[in-house]
KEZAMAR-772438 format. One record per residue (C-alpha): x, y, z; residue in three letters. Coordinates in steps of 0.05 Angstrom, whole numbers, padded with zeros to 5 digits, always signed. Layout:
<pts>
XYZALA;...
</pts>
This chain:
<pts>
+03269+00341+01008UNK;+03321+00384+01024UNK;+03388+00379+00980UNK;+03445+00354+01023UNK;+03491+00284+01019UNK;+03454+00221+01025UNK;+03519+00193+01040UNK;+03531+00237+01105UNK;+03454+00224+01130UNK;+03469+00151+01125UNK;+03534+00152+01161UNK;+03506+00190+01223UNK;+03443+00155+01216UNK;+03481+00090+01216UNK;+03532+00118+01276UNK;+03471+00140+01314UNK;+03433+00069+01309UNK;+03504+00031+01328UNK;+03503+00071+01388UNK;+03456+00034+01435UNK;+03458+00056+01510UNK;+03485+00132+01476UNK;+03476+00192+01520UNK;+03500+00254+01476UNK;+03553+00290+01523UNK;+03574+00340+01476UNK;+03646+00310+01457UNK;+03633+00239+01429UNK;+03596+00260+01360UNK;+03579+00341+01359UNK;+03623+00398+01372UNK;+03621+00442+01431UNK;+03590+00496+01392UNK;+03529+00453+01372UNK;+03521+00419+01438UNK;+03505+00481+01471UNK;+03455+00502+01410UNK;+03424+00425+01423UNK;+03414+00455+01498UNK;+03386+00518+01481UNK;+03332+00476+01440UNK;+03327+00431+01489UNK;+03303+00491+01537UNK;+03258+00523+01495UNK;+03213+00458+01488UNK;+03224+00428+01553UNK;+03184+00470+01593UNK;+03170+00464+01671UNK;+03116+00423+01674UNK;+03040+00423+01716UNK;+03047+00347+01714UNK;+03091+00289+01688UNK;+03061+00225+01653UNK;+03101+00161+01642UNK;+03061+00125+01596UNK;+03056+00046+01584UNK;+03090+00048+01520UNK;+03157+00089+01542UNK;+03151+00153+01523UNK;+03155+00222+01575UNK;+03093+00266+01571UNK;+03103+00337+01601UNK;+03029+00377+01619UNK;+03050+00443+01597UNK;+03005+00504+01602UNK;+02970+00518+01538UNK;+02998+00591+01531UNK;+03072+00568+01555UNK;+03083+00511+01503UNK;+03140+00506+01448UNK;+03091+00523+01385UNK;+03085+00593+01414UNK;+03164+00610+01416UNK;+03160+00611+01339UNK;+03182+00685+01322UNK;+03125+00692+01280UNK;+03073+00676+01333UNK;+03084+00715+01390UNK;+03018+00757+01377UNK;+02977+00701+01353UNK;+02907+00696+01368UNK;+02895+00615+01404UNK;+02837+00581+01391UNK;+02822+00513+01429UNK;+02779+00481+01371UNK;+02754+00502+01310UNK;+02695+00548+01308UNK;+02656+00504+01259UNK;+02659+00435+01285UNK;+02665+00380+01230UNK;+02610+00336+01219UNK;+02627+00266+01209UNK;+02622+00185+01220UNK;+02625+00158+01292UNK;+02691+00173+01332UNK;+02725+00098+01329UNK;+02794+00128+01345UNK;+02779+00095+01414UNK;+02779+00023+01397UNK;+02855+00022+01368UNK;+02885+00080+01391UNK;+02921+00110+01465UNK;+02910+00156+01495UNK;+02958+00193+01534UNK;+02931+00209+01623UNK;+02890+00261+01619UNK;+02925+00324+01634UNK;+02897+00379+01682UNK;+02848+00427+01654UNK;+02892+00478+01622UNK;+02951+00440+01603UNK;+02973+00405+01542UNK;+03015+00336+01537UNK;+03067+00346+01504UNK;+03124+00291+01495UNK;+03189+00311+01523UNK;+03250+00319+01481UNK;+03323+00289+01493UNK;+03383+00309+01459UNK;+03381+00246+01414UNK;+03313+00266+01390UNK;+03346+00319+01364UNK;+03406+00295+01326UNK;+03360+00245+01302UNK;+03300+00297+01274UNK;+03355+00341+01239UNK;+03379+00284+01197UNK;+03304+00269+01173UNK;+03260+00310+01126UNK;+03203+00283+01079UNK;+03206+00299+01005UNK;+03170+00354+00980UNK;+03151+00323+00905UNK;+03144+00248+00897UNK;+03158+00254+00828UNK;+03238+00272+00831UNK;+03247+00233+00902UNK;+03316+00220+00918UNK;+03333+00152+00901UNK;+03335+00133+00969UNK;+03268+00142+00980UNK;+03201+00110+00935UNK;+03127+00131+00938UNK;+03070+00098+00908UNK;+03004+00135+00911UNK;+02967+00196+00874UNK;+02985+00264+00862UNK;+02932+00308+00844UNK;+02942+00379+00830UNK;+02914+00462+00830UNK;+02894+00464+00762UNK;+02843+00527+00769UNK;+02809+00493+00827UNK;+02824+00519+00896UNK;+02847+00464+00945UNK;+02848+00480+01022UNK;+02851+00420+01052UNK;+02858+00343+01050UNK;+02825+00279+01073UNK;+02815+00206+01070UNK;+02810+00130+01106UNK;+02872+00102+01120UNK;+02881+00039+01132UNK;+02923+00021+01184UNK;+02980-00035+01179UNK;+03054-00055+01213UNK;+03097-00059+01165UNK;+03163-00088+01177UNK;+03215-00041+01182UNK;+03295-00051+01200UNK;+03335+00008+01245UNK;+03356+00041+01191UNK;+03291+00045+01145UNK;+03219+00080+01152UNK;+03160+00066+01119UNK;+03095+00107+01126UNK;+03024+00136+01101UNK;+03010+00201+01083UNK;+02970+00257+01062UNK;+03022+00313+01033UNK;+02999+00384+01014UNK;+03045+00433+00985UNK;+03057+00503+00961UNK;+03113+00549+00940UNK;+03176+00533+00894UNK;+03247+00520+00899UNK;+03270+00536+00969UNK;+03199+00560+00991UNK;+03164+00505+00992UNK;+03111+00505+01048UNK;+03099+00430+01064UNK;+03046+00392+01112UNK;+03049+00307+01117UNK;+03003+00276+01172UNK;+02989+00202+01180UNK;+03017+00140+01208UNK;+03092+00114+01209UNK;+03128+00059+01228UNK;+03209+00108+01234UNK;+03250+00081+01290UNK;+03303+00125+01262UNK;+03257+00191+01285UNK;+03229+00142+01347UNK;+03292+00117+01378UNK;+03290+00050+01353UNK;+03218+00042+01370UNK;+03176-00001+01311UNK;+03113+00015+01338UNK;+03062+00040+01289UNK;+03044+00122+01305UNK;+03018+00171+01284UNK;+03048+00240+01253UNK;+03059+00303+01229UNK;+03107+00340+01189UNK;+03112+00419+01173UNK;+03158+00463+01131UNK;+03160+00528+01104UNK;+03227+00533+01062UNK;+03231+00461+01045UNK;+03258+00442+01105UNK;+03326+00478+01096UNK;+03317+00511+01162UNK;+03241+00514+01180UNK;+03202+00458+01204UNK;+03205+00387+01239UNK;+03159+00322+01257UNK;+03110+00334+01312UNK;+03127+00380+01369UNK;+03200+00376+01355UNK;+03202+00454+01345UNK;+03160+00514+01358UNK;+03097+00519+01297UNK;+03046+00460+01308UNK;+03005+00481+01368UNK;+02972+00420+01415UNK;+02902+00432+01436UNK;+02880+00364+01454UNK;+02885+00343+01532UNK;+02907+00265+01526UNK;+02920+00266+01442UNK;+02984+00278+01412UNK;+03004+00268+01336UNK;+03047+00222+01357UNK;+03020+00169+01395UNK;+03022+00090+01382UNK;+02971+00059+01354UNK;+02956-00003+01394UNK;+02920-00048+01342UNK;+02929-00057+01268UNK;+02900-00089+01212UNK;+02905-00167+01207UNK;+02918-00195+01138UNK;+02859-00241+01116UNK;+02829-00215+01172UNK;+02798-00148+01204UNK;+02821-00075+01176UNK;+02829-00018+01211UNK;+02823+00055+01187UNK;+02826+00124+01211UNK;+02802+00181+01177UNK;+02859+00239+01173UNK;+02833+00306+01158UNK;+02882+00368+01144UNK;+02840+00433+01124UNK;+02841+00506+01131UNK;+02798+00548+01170UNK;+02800+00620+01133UNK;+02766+00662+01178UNK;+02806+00641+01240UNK;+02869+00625+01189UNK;+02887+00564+01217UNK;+02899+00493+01193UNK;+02863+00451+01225UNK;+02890+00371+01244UNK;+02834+00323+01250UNK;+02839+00249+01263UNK;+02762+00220+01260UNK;+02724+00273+01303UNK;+02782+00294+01346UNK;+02822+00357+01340UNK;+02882+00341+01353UNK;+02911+00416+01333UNK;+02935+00461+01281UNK;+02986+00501+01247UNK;+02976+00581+01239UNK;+02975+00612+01175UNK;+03031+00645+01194UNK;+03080+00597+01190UNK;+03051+00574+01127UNK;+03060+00633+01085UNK;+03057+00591+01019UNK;+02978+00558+01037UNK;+02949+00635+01036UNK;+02891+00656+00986UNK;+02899+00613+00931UNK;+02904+00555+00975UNK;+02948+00479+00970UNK;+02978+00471+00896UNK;+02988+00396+00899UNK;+02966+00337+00949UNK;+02996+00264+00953UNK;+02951+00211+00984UNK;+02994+00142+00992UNK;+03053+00108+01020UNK;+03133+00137+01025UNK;+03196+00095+01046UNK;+03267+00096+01052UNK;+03327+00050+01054UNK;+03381+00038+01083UNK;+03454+00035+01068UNK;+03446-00031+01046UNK;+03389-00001+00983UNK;+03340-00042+01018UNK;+03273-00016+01026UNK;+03222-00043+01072UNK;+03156-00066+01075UNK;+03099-00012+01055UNK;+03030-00012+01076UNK;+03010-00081+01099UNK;+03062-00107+01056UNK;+03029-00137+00998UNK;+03023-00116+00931UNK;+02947-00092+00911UNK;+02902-00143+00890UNK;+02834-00110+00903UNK;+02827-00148+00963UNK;+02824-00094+01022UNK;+02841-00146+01076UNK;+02910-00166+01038UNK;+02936-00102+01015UNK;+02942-00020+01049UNK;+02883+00035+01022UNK;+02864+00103+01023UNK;+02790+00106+01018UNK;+02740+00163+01013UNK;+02801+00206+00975UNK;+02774+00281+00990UNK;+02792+00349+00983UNK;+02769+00406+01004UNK;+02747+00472+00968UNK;+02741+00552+00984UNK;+02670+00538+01019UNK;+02689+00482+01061UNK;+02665+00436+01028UNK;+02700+00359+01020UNK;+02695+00342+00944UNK;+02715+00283+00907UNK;+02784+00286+00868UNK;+02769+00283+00792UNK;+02812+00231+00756UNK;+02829+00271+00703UNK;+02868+00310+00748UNK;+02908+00247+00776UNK;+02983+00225+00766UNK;+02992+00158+00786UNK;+03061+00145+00824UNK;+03092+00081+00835UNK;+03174+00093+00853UNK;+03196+00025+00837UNK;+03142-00027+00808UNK;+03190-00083+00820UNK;+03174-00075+00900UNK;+03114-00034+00908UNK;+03051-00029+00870UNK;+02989+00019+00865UNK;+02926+00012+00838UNK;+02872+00068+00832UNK;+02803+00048+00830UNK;+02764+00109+00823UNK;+02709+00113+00850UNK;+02677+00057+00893UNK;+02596+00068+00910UNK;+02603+00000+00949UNK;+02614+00008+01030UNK;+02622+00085+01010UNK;+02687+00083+00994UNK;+02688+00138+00946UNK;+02750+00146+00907UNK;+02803+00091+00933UNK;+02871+00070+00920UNK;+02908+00007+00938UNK;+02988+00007+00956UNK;+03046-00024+00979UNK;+03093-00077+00975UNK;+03134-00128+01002UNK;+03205-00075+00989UNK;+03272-00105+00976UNK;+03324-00074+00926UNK;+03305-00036+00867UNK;
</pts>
């Protein structure tokens, strides 16, 4: 993560959350001078829209003309070369995405949805980056999965079963799955995070469970943001965005959910590719991800990330309960996967593996290698019930 003041983060994070019916008018929390930048922003990914979709769950969906949406006012992409879906389709399980997931109207052949952006988006986004190294997190923020890293191996991509959970989360807190890849050093860290979050600090006090991504290419000192929140990530999917609810979740003692996430590169059309089951949802261009070139990702993180609040607290992660080798009690990544110069998905070696737990007094993490039964494949268990550390 970016170096700047926890202190200050919590404070406007705290001022922002206190502020319940809050329109931003330019004079109650920002200055004049970054009102009007806040506008300018607001401009660029508000677009004029084909169509407008008010969805069931709240949100604004704008149907945007593929060519005309924010991704493409990056400065890096104004010549880029589209492409609607990859040239070499994946080959997979069965698409299940539709039993537990929405789906945003379809939009008109064309068009894209994308969600539309208010000011307090915004102010919220610029106050929230994800670490770039789970082993020298801030203390305000715990991780407890694997880390497996380049060690002569090439590694240009990422994937695994997720399973999916609502954890409980207060105002100020997030809690959230990932798959991390990451490149670069110091300040040039090129960073990509997708999976599933419970954040109403990004959401506007929504707790719903949804789906994400996350993209930087200097660490997130200047470059990068969550979803469509700035030009880069560019939506090719008609009625899927990265960050839509997901409308049922795994019951303890009872049935588990999972979605497979799949981030991967495509060298000959140099683009990385977002995959959620069979669905392509988008990608990022190399571009914009100077860091992921040749050599490929130089570490990947496969488990669960939270943060406090002012109070220290941290919330729930995964389903909530500590591993126990049970996969109805606690939160998994199954089918742990990577993927190499020919395209290829390969198991992760355990040789190769660093363990993380942030703080065993809340969270826990158990790696079980690998599992031939219900073709798992390599799997880790996570998660906790939080609390102080």
């Amino acid at each position: 993560m970016r170096t700047y003041t926890f202190v200050l983060v919590f404070v406007v994070m705290v001022f922002i959350l206190n502020l319940a019916n809050y329109e931003v008018d330019g004079t109650q929390s920002i200055s004049k001078e970054e009102d009007l930048e806040l506008d300018r922003q607001l401009n660029l990914l508000n677009k004029p829209p084909i169509k407008t979709i008010h969805s069931s769950w709240g949100d604004i969906y704008d149907c945007i003309d593929f060519y005309k949406q924010p991704a493409f006012d990056h400065p890096l992409l104004i010549n880029h070369k589209v492409q609607m879906k990859p040239n070499s389709e994946l080959k997979g399980g069965r698409d299940e995405t539709s039993i537990f997931r929405t789906h945003v109207e379809k939009c008109p052949q064309g068009t894209v949805p994308i969600r539309r952006t208010r000011k307090e988006d915004l102010i919220r986004a610029k106050y929230l980056a994800l670490s770039t190294e789970p082993m020298s997190a801030s203390p305000h923020e715990k991780f407890a999965g694997i880390l497996y890293k380049n060690e002569g191996e090439t590694l240009f991509g990422a994937s695994a079963k997720i399973s999916i959970w609502k954890p409980t989360v207060d105002l100020d807190q997030y809690s959230l799955a990932e798959i991390s890849l990451r490149s670069g050093w110091d300040s040039q860290y090129n960073r990509i995070h997708v999976g599933w979050t419970v954040n109403p600090l990004l959401y506007n006090n929504d707790t719903a469970v949804r789906n994400f991504v996350y993209w930087t290419s200097d660490n997130g000192n200047q470059t990068g943001c969550f979803n469509t929140l700035c030009p880069g990530f560019v939506q090719v999917n008609p009625e899927i965005t990265p960050d839509l609810p997901l409308r049922i979740t795994s019951i303890y003692e009872g049935i588990v959910y999972e979605l497979k996430y799949h981030v991967y590169l495509s060298p000959s059309e140099k683009k990385w590719w977002f995959v959620i089951e069979d669905t392509t949802i988008g990608y990022w261009p190399t571009e914009i991800l100077p860091r992921f070139g040749d050599t490929g990702v130089e570490r990947i993180y496969w488990g669960g990330h939270s943060m406090d609040n002012e109070m220290g607290s941290f919330p729930e992660m995964g389903s909530g309960h500590l591993p126990d080798e049970k996969f109805n009690h606690a939160a998994s990544f199954s089918q742990i996967q990577y993927d190499n110069a020919s395209g290829n998905l390969l198991d992760v070696s355990d040789n190769k593996l660093t363990d993380i737990i942030g703080c065993k007094k809340i969270y826990g993490m158990d790696s079980y290698g690998y599992l031939e039964d219900q073709d798992r494949r390599h799997t880790i268990q996570y998660g906790g019930p939080g609390g102080v550390c």
